[in-house]
C-alpha positions in Angstrom: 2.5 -12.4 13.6 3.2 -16.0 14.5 4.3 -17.1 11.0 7.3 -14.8 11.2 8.8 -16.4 14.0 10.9 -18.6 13.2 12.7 -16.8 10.2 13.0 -13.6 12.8 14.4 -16.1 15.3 17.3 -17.5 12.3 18.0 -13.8 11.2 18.7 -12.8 14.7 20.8 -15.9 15.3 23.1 -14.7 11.7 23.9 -11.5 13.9 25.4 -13.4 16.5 28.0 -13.6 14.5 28.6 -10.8 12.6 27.9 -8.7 15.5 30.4 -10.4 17.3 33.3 -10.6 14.6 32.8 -6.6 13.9 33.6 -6.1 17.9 36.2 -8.2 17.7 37.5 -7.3 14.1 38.1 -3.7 15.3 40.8 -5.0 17.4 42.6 -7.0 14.4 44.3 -5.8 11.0 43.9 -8.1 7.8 47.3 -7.6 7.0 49.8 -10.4 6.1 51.9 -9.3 8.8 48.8 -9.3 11.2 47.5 -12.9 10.6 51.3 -13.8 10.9 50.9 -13.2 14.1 47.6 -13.7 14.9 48.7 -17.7 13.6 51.6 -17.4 16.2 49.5 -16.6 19.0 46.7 -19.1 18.3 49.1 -21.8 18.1 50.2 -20.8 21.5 46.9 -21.7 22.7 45.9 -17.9 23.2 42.3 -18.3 22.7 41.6 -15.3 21.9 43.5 -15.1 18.8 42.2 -18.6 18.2 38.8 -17.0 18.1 39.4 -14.4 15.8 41.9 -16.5 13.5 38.9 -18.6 13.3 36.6 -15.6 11.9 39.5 -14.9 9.7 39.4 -17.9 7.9 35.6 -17.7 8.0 35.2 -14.5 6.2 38.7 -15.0 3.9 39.7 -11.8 5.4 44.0 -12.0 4.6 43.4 -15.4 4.1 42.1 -18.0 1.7 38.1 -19.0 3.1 38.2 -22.0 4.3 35.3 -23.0 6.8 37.3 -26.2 7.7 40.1 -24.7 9.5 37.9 -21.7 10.8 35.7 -24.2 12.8 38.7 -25.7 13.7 40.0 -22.4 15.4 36.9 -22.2 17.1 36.9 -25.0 18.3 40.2 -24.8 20.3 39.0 -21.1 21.3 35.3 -22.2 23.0 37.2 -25.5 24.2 39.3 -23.0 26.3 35.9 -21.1 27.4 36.2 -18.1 25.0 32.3 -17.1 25.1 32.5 -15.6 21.6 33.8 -18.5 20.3 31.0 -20.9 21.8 28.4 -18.5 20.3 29.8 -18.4 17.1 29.9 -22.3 17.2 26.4 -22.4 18.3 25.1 -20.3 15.3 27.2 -22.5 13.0 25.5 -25.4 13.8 22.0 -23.2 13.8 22.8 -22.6 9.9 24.6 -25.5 8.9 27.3 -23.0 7.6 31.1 -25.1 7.9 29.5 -27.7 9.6 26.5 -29.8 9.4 23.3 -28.6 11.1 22.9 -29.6 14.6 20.4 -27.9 17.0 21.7 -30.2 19.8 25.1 -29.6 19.3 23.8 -25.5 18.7 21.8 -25.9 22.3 25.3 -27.1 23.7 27.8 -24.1 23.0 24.8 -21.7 23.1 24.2 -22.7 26.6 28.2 -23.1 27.4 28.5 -19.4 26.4 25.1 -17.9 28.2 26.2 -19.1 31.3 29.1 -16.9 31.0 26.5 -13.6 30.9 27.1 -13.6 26.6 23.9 -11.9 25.7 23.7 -13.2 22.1 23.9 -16.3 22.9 21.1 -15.9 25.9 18.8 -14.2 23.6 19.4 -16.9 20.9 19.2 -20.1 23.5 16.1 -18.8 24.5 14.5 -18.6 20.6 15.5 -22.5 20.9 13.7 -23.3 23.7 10.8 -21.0 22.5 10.7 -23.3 19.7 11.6 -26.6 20.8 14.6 -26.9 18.6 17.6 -29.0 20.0 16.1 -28.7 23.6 12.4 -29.6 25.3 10.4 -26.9 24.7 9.9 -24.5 27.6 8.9 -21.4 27.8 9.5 -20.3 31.2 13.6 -21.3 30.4 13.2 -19.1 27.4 11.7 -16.1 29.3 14.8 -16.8 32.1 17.3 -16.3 29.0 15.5 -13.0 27.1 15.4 -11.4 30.0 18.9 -11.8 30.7 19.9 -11.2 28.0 17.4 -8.0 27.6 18.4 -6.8 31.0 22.1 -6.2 29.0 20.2 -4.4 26.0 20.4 -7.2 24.0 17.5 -6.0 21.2 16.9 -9.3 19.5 16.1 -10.6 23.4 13.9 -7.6 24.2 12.0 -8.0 20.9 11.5 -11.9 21.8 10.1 -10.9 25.5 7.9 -8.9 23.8 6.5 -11.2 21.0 6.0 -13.9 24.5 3.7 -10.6 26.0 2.0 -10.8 22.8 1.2 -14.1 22.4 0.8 -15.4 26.1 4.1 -17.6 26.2 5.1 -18.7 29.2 3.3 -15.5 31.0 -0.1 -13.9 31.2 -0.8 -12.3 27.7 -0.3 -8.7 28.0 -0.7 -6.1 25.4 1.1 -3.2 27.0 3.8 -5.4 28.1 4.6 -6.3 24.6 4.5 -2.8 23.8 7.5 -1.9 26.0 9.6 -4.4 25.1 9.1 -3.7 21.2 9.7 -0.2 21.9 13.1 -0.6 23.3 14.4 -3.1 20.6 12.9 -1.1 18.0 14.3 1.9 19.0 17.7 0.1 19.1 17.0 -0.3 15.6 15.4 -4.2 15.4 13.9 -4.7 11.9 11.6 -7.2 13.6 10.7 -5.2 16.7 10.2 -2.4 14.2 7.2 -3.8 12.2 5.8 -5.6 15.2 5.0 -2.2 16.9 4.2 -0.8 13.3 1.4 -3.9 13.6 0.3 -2.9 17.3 -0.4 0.7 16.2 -2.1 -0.4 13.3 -4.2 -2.4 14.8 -4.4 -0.6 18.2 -2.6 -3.6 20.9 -2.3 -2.2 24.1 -2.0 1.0 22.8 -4.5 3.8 21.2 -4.7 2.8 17.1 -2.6 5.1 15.1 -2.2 5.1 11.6 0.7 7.5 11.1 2.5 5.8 14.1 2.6 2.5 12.6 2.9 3.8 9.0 6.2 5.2 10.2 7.4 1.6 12.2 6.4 -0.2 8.9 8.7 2.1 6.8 11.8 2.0 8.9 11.7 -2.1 9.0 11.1 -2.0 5.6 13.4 0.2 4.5 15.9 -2.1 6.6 15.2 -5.0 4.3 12.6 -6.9 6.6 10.2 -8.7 4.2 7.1 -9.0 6.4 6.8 -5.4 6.6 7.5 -5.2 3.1 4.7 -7.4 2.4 2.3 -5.4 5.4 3.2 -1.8 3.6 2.4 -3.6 0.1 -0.9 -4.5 0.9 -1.9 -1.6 3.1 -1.7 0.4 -0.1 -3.1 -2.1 -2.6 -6.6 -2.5 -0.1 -6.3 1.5 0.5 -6.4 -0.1 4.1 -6.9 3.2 6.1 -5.0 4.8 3.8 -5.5 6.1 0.2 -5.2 2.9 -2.2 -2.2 4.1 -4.3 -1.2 0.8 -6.1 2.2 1.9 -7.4 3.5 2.4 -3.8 2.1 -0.9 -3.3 4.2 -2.2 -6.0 7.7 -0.7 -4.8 7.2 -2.6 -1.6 6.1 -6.0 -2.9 9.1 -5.7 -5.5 11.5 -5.1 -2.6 10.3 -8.2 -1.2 9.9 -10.2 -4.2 13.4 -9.0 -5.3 14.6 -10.8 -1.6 13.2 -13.7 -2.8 9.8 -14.0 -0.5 7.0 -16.1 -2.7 4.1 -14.4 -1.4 5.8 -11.1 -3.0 6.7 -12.4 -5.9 3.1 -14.4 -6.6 1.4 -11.2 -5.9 3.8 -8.9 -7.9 2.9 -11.0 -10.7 -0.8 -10.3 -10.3 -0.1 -6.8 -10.5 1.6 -7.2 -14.3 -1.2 -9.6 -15.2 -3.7 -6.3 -14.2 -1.6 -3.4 -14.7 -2.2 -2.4 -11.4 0.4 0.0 -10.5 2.5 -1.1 -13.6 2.4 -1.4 -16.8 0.3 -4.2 -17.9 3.0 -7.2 -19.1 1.7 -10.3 -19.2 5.6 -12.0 -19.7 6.9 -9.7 -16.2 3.9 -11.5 -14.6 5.0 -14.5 -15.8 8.1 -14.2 -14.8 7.5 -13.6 -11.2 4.8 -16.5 -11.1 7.6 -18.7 -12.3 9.6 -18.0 -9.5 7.3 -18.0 -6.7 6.1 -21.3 -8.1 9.7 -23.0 -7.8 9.5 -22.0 -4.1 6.4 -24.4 -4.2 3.8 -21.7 -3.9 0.7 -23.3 -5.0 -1.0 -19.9 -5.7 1.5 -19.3 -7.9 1.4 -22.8 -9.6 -2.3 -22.0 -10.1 -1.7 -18.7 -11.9 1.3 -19.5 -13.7 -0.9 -22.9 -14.9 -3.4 -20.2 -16.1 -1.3 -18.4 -17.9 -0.4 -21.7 -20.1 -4.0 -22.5 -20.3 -4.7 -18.2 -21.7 -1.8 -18.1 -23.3 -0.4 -15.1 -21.6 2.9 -14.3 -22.0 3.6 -17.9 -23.2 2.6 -19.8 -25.9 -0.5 -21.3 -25.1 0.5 -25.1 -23.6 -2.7 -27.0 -21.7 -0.1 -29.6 -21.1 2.0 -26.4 -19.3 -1.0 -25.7 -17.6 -1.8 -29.4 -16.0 1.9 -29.6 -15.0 1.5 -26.5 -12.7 -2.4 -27.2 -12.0 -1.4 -30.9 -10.5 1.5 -29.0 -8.6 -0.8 -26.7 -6.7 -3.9 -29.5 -6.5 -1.4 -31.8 -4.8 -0.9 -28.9 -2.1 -4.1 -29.1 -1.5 -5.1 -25.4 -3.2 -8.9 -25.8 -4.2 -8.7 -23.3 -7.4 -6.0 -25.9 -9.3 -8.4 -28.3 -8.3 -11.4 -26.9 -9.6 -9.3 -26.2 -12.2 -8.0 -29.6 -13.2 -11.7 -30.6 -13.3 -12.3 -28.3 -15.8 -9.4 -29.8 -17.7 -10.7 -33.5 -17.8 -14.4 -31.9 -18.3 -13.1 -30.3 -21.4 -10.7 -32.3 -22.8 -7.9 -29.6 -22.9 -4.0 -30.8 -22.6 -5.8 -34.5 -21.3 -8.6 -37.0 -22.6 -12.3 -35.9 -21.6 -12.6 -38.0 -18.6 -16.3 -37.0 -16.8 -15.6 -39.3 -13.6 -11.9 -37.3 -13.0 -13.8 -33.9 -13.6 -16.1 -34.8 -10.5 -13.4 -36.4 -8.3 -11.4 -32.8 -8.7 -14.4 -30.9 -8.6 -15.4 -32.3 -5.4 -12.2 -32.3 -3.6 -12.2 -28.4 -4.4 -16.0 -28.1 -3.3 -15.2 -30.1 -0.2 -12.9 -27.3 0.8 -16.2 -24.9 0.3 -14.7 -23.4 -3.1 -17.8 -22.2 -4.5 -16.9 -22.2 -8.6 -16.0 -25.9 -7.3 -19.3 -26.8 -5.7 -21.2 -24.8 -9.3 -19.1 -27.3 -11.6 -20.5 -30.5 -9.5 -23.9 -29.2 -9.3 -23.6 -28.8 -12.8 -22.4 -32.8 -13.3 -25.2 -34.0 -11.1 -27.6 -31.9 -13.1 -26.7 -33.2 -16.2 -25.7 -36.6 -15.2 -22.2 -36.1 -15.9 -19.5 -38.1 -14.5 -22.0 -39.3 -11.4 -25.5 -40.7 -11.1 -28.1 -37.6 -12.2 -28.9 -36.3 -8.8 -31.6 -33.1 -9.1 -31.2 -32.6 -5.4 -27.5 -33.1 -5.0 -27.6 -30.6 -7.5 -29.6 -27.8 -6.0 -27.5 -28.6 -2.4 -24.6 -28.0 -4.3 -26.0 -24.9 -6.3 -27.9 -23.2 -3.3 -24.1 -23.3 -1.2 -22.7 -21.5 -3.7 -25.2 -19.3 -4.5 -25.7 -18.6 -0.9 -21.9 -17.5 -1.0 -22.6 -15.2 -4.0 -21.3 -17.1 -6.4 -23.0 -15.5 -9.8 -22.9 -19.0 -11.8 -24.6 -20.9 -9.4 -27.2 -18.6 -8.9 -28.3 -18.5 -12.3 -28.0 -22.1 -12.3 -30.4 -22.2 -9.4 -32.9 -20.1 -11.2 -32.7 -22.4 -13.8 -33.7 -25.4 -11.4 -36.5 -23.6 -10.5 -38.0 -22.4 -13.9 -37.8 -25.9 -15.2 -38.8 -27.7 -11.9 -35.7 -29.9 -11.3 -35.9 -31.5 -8.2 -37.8 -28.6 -6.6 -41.6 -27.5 -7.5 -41.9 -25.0 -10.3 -41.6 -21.6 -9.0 -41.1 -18.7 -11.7 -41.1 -16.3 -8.3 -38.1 -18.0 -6.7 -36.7 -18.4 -10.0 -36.8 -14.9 -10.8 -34.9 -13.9 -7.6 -31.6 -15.9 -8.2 -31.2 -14.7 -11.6 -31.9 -11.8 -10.6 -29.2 -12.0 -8.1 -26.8 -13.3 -11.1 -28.2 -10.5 -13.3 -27.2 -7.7 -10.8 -24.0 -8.7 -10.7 -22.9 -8.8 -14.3 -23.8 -12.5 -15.4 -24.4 -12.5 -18.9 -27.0 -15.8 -18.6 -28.4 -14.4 -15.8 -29.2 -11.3 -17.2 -30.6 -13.4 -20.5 -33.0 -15.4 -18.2 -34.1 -12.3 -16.3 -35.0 -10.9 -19.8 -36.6 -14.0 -21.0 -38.6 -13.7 -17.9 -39.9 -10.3 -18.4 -40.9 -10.5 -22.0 -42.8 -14.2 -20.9 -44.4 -12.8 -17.6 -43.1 -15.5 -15.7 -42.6 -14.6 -12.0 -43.0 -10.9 -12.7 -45.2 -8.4 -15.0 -44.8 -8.9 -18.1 -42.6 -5.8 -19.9 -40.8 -6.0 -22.8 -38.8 -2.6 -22.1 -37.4 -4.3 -18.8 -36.6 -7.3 -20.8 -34.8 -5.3 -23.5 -32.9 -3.7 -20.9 -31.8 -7.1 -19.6 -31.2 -8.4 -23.2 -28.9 -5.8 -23.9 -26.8 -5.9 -21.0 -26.4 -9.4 -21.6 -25.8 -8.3 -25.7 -23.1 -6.1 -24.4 -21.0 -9.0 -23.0 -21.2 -10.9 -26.1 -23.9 -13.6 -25.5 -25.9 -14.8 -28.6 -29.2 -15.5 -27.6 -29.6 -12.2 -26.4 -28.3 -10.5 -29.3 -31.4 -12.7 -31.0 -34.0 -11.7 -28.8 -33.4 -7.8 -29.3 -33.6 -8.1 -33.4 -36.5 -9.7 -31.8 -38.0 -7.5 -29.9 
């Protein structure tokens, strides 16, 4: 839940001001006639009029935008104490929006107008302190200001007391506690309060797990636009997580997210064209969504828009494309480019075979534990590729990925062991990792398992078994064991 917080914390801090200019709105025309006036009083110093001649100008409502003179009006309005004013001040310098970002300057008017009992800006002072931003952080100050501000029904506070429950903020974490506060913010209608009890249920925090209950909290954020439940709704129904896996209402919900602009929707929604799962299989929709994930800098994205170029999917088929977005994502630190970009240099595709730079990107990937990663280097110290020939670096690297399931390196470890590389011969031991490789639809695997059954190595001899082996191999295409059934 913790990675929300801070864009929760800026969308409740927008509402400060549009919460604020709709109270006061209701009170003032947009008429030519009205702002007329509205000008007269506000350069009479009424700082009222000041305050809502300033929204005027903020929202070009009966008169031209201009964020200039609106701040300007604000300014004389929270200069004369006009609470709304200082709030609305304190969010502009939150957002940067007329003026230039300043959480100092925010903290300020913020704190000028929650001493004067304004619950918006109470609730919002105490997400800065939460966070640190423009003030030390402290916790217990930020508790002080939700709860004032929660005590006056202030949802956006209640919802912040009850993410501090949660998370042991400042007070003793307490499940229950949390509970109640979400309750009351979501039933006030808080998008964020909303999906955070839809999370509780689901999960069953401090209170008895119920599906249906959070189901229905989920829906109602989403449906208000919240992304994160977007995102929580979308992948319930693509893991069939407690519910029946129905990838097409998966779909709707990432696309509502992806269609707010949230990378981890879009990346995702792109995975779903490159499958078909849910849609219609389109390989240039996927790529389209990739693309724009990957210019918000997600590295996942990079990675499958990089194999997209490298496939040809959707794009003409560029290995210079795909290094671009490969060194992207590698620089991030993502260990798939960088496995990846070792299999670039090892091959030679859009770059010059370079051996050494395959095992430099291989083993910053199998560093990270990415097991294709630590395969590939156990493959260059096998062979001597790139490194010094290392049998046992080999089978260290092997046996952690095989150990991890990891189909290639478990035939390759049965391999190590037929031949006796850097291990005594042991046809038995042999026979159990490709076996393991075999079961789980490696084509070489299955090969060696047959090869072993027609030899006798490791197991009874049985040319049926090791036709059976041959051809499932056959099936996925692999020569050798299309040779050794004409054989057989």
């Amino acid at each position: 839940m913790k990675r929300f917080l801070f864009i929760a914390g800026v969308m409740a801090i927008l509402s400060v001001y549009t919460t604020a200019y709709a109270a006061e709105n209701s009170n003032a025309g947009g008429g030519t006639n009205d702002i007329k006036l509205l000008q007269q009083k506000a350069k009479k110093g009424d700082a009222d009029a000041q305050y809502r001649l300033g929204l005027k100008y903020a929202n070009g409502e009966g008169v031209k935008q201009n964020y200039k003179k609106a701040v300007n009006w604000l300014r004389k309005a929270s200069n004369q104490g006009n609470a709304y004013a200082q709030g609305d001040l304190g969010w502009r310098y939150v957002s940067g929006v007329g003026v230039k970002q300043n959480y100092k300057e925010a903290a300020k008017w913020y704190r000028l107008a929650a001493d004067q009992g304004y619950a918006y800006a109470q609730g919002n002072l105490g997400w800065m302190y939460s966070e640190g931003l423009g003030v030390n952080q402290d916790y217990e100050e930020a508790l002080k200001l939700y709860r004032l501000a929660a005590d006056q029904g202030n949802a956006y506070a209640q919802y912040r007391l009850g993410l501090a429950y949660a998370n042991g903020n400042g007070v003793n974490q307490d499940d229950k506690e949390a509970m109640k506060w979400y309750r009351l913010a979501a039933e006030q209608g808080d998008a964020s309060a909303q999906s955070s009890l839809g999370w509780t249920y689901f999960n069953g925090k401090g209170v008895k797990q119920d599906k249906e209950e959070a189901l229905k909290w989920y829906r109602l954020a989403a449906e208000s636009g919240d992304i994160s439940s977007q995102n929580y709704l979308g992948s319930i129904y693509s893991d069939g997580n407690r519910v029946d896996q129905d990838y097409e209402e998966a779909a709707k919900w990432y696309r509502l997210a992806a269609e707010q602009g949230d990378a981890a929707a879009q990346n995702t929604l792109g995975v779903m064209y490159r499958r078909g799962n849910g849609v219609n299989r389109n390989y240039e929709e996927a790529v389209k969504w990739y693309r724009l994930a990957a210019d918000q800098g997600s590295a996942s994205a990079q990675v499958n828009l990089g194999w997209m170029y490298e496939k040809g999917h959707g794009v003409k088929q560029d290995y210079y494309n795909a290094m671009k977005w490969y060194r992207k994502a590698a620089k991030l630190g993502d260990a798939a480019a960088q496995n990846n970009l070792g299999a670039k240099h090892l091959k030679g595709q859009g770059i010059k075979v370079n051996y050494a730079e395959a095992a430099k990107w291989y083993r910053k990937s199998a560093d990270q534990g990415y097991t294709y990663a630590q395969s590939n280097l156990g493959w260059m110290y096998e062979h001597g590729a790139g490194v010094k020939q290392d049998y046992k670096e080999a089978l260290r690297l092997y046996r952690l990925a095989a150990d991890r399931g990891n189909i290639h390196a478990q035939n390759n470890l049965g391999r190590m062991y037929e031949e006796g590389n850097g291990v005594n011969q042991d046809y038995g031991t042999a026979v159990k990792w490709y076996r393991l490789a075999a079961e789980h639809g490696n084509s070489y695997g299955q090969y060696n398992l047959g090869r072993m059954y027609e030899k006798g190595h490791g197991v009874t001899q049985n040319n049926e078994v090791a036709a059976e082996w041959y051809h499932l191999a056959a099936e996925q295409d692999h020569a050798k064991a299309k040779s050794a059934l004409k054989r057989l």
